[in-house]
VMD Tcl script that draws the C-alpha trace (Angstrom):
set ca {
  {-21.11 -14.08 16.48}
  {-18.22 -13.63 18.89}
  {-18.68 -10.43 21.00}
  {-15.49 -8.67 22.33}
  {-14.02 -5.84 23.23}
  {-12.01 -3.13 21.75}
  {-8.89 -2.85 23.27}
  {-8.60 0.73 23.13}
  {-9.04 2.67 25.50}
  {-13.14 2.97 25.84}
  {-14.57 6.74 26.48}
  {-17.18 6.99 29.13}
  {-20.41 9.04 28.16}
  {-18.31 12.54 29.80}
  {-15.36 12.18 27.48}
  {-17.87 10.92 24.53}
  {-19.93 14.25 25.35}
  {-16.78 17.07 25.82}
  {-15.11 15.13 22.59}
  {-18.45 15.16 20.53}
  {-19.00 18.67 21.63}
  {-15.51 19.21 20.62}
  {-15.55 17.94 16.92}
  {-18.86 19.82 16.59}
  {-16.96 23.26 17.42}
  {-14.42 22.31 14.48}
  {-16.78 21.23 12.11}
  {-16.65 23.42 9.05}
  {-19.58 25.06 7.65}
  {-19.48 24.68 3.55}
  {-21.14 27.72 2.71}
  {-23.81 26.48 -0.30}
  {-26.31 28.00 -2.93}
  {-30.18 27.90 -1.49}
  {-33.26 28.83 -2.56}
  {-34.02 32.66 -1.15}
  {-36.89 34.98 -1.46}
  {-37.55 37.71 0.81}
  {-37.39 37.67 4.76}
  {-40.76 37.54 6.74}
  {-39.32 39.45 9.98}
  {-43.23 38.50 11.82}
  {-42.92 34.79 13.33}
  {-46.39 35.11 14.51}
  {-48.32 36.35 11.00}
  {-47.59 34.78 7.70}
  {-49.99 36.77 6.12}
  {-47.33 39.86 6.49}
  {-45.00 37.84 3.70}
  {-47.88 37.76 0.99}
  {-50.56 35.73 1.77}
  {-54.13 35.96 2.06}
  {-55.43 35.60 5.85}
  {-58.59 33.34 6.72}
  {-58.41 33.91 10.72}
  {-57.15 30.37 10.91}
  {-53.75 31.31 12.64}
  {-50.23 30.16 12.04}
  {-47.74 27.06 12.60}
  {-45.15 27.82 13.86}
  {-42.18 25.00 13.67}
  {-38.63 24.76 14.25}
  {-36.78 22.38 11.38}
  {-33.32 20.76 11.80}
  {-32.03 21.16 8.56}
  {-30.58 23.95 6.59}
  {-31.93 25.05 2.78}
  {-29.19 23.91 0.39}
  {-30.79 22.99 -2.29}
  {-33.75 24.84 -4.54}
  {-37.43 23.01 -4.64}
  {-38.11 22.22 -7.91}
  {-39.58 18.79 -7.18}
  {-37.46 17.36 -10.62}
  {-33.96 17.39 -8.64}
  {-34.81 18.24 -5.06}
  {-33.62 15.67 -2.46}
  {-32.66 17.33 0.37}
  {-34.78 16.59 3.88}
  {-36.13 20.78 4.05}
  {-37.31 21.23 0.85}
  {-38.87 17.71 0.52}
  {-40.75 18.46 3.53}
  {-41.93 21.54 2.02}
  {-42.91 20.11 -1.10}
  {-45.11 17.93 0.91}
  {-47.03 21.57 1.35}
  {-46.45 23.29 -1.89}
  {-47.06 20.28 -4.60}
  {-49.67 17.20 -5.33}
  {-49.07 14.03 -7.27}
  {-52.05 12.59 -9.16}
  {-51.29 9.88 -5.70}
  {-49.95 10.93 -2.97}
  {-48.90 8.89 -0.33}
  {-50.21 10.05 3.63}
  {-46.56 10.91 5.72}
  {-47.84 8.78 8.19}
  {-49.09 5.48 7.40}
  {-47.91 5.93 3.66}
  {-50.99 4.37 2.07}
  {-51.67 6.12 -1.25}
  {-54.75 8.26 -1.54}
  {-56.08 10.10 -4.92}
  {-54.58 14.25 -4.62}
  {-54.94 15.47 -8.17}
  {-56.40 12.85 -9.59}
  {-60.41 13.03 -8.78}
  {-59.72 8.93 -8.10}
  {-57.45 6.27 -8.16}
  {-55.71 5.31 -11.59}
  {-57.66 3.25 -13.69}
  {-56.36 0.25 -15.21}
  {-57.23 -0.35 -19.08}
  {-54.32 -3.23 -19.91}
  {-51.81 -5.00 -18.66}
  {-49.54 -2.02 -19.47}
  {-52.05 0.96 -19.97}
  {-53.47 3.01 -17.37}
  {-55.36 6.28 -17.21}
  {-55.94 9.35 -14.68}
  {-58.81 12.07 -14.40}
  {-58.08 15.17 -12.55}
  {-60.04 16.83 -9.94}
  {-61.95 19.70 -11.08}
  {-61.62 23.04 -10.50}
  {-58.06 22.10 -9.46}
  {-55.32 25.76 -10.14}
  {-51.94 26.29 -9.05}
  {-50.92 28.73 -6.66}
  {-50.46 31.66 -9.35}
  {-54.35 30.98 -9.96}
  {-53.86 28.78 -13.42}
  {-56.18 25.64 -13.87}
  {-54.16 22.09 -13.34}
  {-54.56 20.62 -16.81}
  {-53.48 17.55 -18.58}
  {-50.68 18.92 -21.00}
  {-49.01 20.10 -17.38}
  {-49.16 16.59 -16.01}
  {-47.70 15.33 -19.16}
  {-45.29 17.82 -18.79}
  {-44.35 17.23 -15.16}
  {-43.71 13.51 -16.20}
  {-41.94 14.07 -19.57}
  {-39.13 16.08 -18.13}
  {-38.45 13.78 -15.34}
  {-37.92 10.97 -18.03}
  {-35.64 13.52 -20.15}
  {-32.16 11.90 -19.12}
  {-30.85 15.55 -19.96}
  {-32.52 16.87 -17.36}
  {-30.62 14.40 -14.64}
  {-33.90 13.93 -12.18}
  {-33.80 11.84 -9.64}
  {-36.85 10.98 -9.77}
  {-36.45 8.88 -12.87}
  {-34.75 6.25 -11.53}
  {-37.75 5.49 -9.67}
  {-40.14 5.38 -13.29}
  {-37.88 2.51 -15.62}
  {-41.36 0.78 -16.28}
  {-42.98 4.54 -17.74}
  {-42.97 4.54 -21.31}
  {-44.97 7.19 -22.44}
  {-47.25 9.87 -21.00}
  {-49.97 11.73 -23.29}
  {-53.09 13.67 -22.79}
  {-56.66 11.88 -24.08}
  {-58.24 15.62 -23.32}
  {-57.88 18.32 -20.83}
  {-58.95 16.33 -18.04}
  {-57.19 13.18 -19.10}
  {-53.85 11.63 -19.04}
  {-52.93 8.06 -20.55}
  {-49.36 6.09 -19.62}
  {-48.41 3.30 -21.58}
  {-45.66 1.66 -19.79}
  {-43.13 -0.82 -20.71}
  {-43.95 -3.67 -18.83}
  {-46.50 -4.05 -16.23}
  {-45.75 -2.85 -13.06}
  {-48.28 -3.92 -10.14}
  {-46.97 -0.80 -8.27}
  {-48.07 1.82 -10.62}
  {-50.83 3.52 -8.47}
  {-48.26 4.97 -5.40}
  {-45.18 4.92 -7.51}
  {-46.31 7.55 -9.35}
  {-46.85 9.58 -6.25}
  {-42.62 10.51 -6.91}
  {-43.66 13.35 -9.21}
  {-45.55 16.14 -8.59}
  {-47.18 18.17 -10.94}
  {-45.77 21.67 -11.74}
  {-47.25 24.37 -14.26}
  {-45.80 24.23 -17.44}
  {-45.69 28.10 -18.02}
  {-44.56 28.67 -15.01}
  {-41.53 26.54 -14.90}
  {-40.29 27.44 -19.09}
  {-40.69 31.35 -18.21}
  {-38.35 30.93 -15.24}
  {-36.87 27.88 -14.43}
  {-34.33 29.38 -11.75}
  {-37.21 31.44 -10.31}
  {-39.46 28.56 -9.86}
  {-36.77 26.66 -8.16}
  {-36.02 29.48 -5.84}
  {-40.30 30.20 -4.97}
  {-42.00 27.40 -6.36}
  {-45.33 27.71 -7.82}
  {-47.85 24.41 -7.13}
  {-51.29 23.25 -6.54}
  {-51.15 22.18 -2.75}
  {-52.95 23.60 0.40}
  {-49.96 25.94 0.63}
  {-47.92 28.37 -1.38}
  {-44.48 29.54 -0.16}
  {-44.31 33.30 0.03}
  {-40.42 33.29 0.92}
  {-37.30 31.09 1.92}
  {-34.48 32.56 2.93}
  {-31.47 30.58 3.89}
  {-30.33 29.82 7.62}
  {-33.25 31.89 8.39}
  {-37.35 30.28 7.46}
  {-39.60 29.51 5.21}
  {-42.84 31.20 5.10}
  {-45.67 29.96 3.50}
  {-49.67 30.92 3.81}
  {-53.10 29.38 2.81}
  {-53.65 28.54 -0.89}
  {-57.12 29.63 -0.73}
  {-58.39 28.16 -3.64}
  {-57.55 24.45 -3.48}
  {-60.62 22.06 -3.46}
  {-58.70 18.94 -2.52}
  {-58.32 16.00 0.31}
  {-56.16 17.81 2.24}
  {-56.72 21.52 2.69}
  {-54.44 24.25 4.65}
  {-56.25 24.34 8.12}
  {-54.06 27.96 9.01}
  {-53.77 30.87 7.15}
  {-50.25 30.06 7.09}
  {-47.03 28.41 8.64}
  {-44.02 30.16 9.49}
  {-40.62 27.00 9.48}
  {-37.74 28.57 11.47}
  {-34.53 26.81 10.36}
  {-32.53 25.84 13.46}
  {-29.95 24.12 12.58}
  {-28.93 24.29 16.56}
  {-29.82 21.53 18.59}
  {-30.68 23.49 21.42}
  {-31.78 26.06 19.75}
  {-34.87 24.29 18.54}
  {-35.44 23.08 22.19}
  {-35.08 26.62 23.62}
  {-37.40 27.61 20.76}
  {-39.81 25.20 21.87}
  {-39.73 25.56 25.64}
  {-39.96 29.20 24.74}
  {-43.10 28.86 22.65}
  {-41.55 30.73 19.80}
  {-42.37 27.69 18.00}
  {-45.10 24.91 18.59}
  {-43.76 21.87 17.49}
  {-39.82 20.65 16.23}
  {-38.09 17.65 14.63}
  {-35.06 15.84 15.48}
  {-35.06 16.34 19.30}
  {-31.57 15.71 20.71}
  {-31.68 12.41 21.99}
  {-29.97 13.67 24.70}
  {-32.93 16.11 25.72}
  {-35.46 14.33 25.15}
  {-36.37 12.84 28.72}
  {-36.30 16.11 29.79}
  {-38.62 17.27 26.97}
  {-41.25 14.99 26.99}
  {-42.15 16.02 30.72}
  {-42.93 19.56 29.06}
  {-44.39 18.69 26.39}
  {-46.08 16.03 24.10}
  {-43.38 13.82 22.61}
  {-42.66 10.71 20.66}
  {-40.11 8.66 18.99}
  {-40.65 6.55 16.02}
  {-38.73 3.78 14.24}
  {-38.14 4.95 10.61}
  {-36.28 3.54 7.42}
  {-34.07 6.59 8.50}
  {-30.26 5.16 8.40}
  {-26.74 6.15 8.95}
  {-24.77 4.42 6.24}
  {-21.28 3.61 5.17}
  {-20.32 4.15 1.90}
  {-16.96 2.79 0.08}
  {-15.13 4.66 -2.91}
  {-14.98 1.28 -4.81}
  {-12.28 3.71 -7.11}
  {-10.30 3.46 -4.48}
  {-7.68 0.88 -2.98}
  {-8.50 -1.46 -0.97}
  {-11.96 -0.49 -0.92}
  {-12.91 -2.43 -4.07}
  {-12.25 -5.46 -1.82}
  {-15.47 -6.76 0.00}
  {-13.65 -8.12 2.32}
  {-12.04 -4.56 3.62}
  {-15.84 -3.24 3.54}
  {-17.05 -6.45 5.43}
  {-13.74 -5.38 7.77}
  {-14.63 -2.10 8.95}
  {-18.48 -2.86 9.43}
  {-17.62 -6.15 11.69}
  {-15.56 -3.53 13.25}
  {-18.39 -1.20 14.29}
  {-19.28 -1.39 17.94}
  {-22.86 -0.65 16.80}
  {-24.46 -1.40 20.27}
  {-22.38 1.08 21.82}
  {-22.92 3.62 19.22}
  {-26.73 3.18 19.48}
  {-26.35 3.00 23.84}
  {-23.61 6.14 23.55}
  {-24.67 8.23 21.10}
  {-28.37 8.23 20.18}
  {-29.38 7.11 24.10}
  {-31.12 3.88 22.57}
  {-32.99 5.72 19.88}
  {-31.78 3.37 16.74}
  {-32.09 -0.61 16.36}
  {-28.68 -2.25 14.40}
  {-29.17 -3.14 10.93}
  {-30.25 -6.56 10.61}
  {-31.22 -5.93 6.80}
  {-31.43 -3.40 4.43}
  {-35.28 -2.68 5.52}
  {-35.75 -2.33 9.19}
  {-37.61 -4.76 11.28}
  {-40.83 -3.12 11.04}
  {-41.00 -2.77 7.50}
  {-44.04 -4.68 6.07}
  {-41.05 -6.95 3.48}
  {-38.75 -7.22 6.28}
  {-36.67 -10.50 6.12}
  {-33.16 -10.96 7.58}
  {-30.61 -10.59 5.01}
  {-27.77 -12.75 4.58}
  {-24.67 -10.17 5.79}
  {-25.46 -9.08 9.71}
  {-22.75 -7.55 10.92}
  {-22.20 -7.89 14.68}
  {-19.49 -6.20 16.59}
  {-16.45 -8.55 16.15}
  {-13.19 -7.02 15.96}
  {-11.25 -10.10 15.87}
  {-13.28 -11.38 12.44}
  {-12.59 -7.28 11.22}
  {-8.48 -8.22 11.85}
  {-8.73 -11.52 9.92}
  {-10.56 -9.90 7.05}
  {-8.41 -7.29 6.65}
  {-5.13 -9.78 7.02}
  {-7.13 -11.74 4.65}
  {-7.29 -9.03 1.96}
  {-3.24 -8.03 2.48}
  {-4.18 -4.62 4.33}
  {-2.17 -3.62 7.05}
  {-1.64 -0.06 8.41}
  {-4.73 0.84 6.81}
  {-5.33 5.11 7.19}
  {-8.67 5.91 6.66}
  {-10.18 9.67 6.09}
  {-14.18 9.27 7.21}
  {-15.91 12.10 5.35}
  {-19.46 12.45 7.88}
  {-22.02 15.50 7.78}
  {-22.52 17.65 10.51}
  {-25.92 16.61 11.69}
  {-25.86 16.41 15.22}
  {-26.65 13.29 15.70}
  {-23.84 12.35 13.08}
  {-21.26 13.93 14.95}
  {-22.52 12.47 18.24}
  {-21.88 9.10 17.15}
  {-18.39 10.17 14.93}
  {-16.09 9.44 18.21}
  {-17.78 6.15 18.44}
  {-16.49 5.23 14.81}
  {-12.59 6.23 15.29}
  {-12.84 4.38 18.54}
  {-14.06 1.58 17.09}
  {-11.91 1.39 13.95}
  {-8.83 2.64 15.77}
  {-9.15 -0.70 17.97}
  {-8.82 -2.61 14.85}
  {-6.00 -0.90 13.63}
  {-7.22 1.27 11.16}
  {-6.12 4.88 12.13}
  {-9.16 6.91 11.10}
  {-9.46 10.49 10.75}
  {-12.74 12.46 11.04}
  {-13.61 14.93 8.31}
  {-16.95 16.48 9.70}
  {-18.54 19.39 7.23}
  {-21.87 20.34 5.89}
  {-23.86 17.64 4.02}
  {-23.88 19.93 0.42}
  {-20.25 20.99 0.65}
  {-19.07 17.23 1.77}
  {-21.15 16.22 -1.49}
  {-20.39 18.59 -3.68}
  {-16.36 18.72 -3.08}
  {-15.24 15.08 -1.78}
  {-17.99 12.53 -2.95}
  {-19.28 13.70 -6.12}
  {-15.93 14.00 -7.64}
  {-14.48 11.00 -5.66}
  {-11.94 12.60 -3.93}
  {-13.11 10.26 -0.50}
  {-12.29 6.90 0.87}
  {-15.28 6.12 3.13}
  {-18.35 8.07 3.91}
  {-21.01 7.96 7.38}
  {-24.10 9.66 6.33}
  {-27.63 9.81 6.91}
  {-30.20 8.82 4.58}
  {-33.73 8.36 3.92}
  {-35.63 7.98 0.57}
  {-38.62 6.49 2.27}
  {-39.71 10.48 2.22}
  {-40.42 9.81 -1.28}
  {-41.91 6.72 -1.21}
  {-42.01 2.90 1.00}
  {-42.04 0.43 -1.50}
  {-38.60 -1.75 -1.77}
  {-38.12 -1.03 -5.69}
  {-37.80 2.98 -4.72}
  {-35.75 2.01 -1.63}
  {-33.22 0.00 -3.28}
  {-33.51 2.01 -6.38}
  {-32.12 5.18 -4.85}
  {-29.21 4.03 -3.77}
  {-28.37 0.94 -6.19}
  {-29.23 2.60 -9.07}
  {-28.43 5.63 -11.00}
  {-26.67 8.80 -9.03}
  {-25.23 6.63 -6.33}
  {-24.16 3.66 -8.04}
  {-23.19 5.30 -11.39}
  {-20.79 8.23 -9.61}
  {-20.65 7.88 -6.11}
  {-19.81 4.11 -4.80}
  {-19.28 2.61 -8.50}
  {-21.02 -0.70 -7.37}
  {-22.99 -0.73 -10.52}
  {-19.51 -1.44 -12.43}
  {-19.35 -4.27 -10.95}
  {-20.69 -7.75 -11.78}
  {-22.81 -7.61 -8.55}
  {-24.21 -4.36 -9.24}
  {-25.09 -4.98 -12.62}
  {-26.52 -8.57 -10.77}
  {-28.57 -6.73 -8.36}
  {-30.41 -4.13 -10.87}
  {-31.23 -7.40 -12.84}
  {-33.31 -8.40 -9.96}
  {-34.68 -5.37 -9.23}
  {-35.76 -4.86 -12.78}
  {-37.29 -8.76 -12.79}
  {-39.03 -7.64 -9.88}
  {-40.73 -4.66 -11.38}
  {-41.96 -6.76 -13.93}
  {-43.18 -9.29 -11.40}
  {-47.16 -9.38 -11.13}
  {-47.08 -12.49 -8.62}
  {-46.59 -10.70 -5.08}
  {-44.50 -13.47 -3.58}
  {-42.14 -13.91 -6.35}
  {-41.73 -10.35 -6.42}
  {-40.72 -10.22 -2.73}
  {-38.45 -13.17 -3.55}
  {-36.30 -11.31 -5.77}
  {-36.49 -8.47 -3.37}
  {-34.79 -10.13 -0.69}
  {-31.92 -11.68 -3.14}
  {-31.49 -8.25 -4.39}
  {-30.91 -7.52 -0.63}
  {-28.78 -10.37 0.22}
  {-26.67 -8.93 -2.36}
  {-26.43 -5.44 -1.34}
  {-26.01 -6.97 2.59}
  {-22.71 -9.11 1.19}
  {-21.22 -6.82 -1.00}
  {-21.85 -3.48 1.02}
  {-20.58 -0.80 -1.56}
  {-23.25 1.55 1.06}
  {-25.55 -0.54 3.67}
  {-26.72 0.67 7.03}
  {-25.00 0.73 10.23}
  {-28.75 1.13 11.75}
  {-31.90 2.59 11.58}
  {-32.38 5.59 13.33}
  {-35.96 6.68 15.87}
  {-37.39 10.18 14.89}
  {-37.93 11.71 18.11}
  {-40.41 14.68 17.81}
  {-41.56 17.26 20.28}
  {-44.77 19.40 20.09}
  {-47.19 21.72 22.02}
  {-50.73 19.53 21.91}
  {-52.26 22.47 23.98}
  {-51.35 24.59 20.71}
  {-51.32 22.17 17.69}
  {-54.29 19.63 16.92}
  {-54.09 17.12 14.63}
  {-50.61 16.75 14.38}
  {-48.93 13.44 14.11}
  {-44.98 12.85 14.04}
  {-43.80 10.97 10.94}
  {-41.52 7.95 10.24}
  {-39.75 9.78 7.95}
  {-37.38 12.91 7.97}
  {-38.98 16.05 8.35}
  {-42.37 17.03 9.38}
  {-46.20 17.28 7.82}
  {-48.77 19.75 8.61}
  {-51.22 18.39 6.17}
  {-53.97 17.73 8.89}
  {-52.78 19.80 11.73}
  {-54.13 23.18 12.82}
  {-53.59 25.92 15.55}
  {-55.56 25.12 18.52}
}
mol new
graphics top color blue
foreach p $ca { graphics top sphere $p radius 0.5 }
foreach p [lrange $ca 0 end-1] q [lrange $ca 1 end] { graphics top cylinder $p $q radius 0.2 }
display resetview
């Protein structure tokens, strides 16, 4: 691949910094509906929200994201409350954050196969929810049927087409008869977490606001742009019990304030370390940056002319100076997309479409495809990382001659008010579904079927969309492992030609924490972070 230069004028890392900083100042804040309870005002004590002490101590953390979204584990999606969730709810499976291997939660073992397309689950016992209730079978049949409801819009579902039906054998017992066989069964179904059935028909909007589970922790409040506070569920018996009497999340949305926070010790550990900090960081404390799924993607209104040409899509990512973007604005801390998966994902292959920086190619598509003066609005959150790298787009695109014009706002109000209506051309996001699961079905499932296909990029309206959910569904059906990662990577190979959304790259996590303070704790290759085995020192 040829490798040239832009001929605009480049910016050196001091204009990239005092323009990033710049576009950050102007970045509107969408104000959006979250999930609120009442304020803890004592960072040191979670006990003071609600909870019941056991002398354990608190975690305190600082997380980069703000709470707009509720938690109810049907629809939630957003990187705060999934973390939570992690805290607050079990699957029957769960998958560890860290090396994502499944492990039994509420099941007392690992599903048992009867058939080709039957399997059945026994729960642990003596297993309750938070508001003391015992975990039973109807509420795990429950917890599954609603998912599957397609009034009920989940999520979720898109990740369950081979679940046919769910019923209880007894009060300990749960059957699924599914469709087809699906070799994956065992950690797929670690996507939905059980929820009590009472809890969530007397009060749906209350249980989304304070949700009521059977983890190692309940949430006592969450107030918005503020924390979450949650304390010791006492009374669970499983793999993975609360080892404090509570954690206390500060939500620091601030880049430096989560550093200050840390160097402070108002907190012990936080996520998403500016990359530009992090040198400094890591000789004060213990730090670490790992490769994830984690992506920033482009994302094409195919509604929109002359986005439903692939060559105008191929265009603007050959036009992507992705090197510099990685060097520039994440300080190295991101490897280009060379496939959908990145390279140290246990399927990775190289997919047909890698896009290289080659502006010349970019010109000839987009001469190719009759598009000349091409304006271009690029609707991008405000994560700070996102906006770091924003400067490095325009300047790329701009040296291809496609005048582009940053539109920089919080992730729900850019959702809610430009892409889920389609009033937007092109889209830079972040993304990561790999918090709910690693397999490439759920991967490619999130964002080539249902929500995203359907009503955001339209690619499944197209022949190639409707192509590549073929493949995926031939290789959920697939028992033989190597055909099944065969049809994987043409599914891929699709999605890598055809880019209706496909990464730019895949992003490093970096994570900072206070070992002399926190034991146990590991940083995750996914957004957000786990205290499942970590305690105060």
């Amino acid at each position: 691949m040829a490798e040239s230069r832009s001929p605009a004028r480049a910016l050196d890392r001091r204009q990239f910094l005092r323009l990033s900083g710049a576009l950050g100042a102007a970045t509107a804040l969408a104000g959006t509906l979250a999930a609120c309870g009442p304020a803890s005002t004592n960072t040191g004590n979670a006990d003071k929200g609600g909870g019941k002490g056991s002398g354990k101590g608190t975690i305190d953390a600082g997380l980069s994201y703000t709470l707009s979204t509720g938690f109810d584990p049907m629809t939630a999606s957003g990187a705060l409350p999934v973390a939570a969730n992690l805290h607050v709810f079990e699957g029957l499976v769960d998958l560890d954050p860290v090396t994502r291997s499944p492990y039994a939660a509420l099941a007392a073992a690992m599903p048992r196969q009867i058939d080709a397309t039957t399997w059945q689950v026994t729960l642990r016992q003596g297993a309750t929810f938070h508001d003391g209730s015992p975990v039973t079978a109807d509420d795990v049949v429950f917890s599954f049927t609603r998912i599957l409801d397609p009034a009920n819009n989940s999520l979720i579902s898109q990740f369950l087409p081979f679940l046919r039906e769910v019923r209880a054998v007894d009060a300990n017992t749960v059957e699924f008869r599914l469709s087809f066989a699906f070799a994956l069964f065992g950690e797929r179904i670690s996507v939905v977490k059980i929820v009590p059935r009472a809890a969530v028909l007397a009060d749906r909007q209350r249980f989304d606001a304070l949700p009521v589970g059977s983890g190692p922790y309940r949430m006592v409040s969450a107030t918005k742009d503020d924390r979450i506070v949650f304390a010791e569920h006492t009374a669970y018996n499983g793999p993975k019990p609360a080892r404090a009497a509570g954690m206390n999340w500060l939500l620091l949305a601030d880049a430096s304030a989560r550093v200050t926070a840390l160097d402070s010790n108002r907190v012990r550990v936080i996520e998403d370390v500016p990359y530009i900090n992090y040198a400094q960081v890591k000789k004060a404390h213990r730090a670490d940056s790992v490769q994830s799924f984690g992506l920033l993607f482009l994302m094409f209104n195919l509604r929109r002319k002359p986005f439903d040409d692939v060559r105008v899509r191929q265009a603007l990512h050959w036009g992507l100076d992705k090197d510099k973007m990685i060097a520039t604005g994440l300080l190295g801390n991101a490897t280009p997309a060379s496939s959908f998966l990145q390279e140290s994902h246990p399927d990775y292959r190289r997919a047909a479409g890698v896009y290289g920086y080659d502006p010349d190619r970019a010109k000839r598509l987009l001469a190719e495809a009759g598009v000349s003066g091409l304006d271009v609005t690029l609707v991008l959150t405000d994560t700070a990382w996102v906006k770091d790298v924003a400067p490095l787009i325009k300047e790329s695109w701009d040296g291809i001659g496609v005048r582009t014009t940053l539109d920089i706002g919080q992730s729900g109000g850019q959702y809610k008010n430009k892409i889920d209506n389609g009033e937007y051309q092109v889209m830079a996001a972040p993304g990561d579904p790999s918090v709910f699961g690693n397999d490439v079905d759920l991967l490619m499932r999130w964002w080539y079927v249902g929500l995203w296909a359907d009503k955001r990029h339209m690619w499944s309206q197209t022949p190639e969309g409707r192509q590549a959910r073929t493949l995926l569904d031939a290789a959920a059906a697939e028992s033989d492992t190597v055909k099944r990662k065969e049809l994987w990577g043409q599914a891929i190979d699709l999605a890598s030609v055809q880019v209706p959304l496909y990464p730019v790259f895949h992003r490093k996590l970096a994570t900072a924490w206070n070992d002399k303070a926190l034991t146990g704790f590991r940083p995750l290759p996914t957004t957000g972070l786990s205290f499942l085995d970590s305690a105060p020192a």
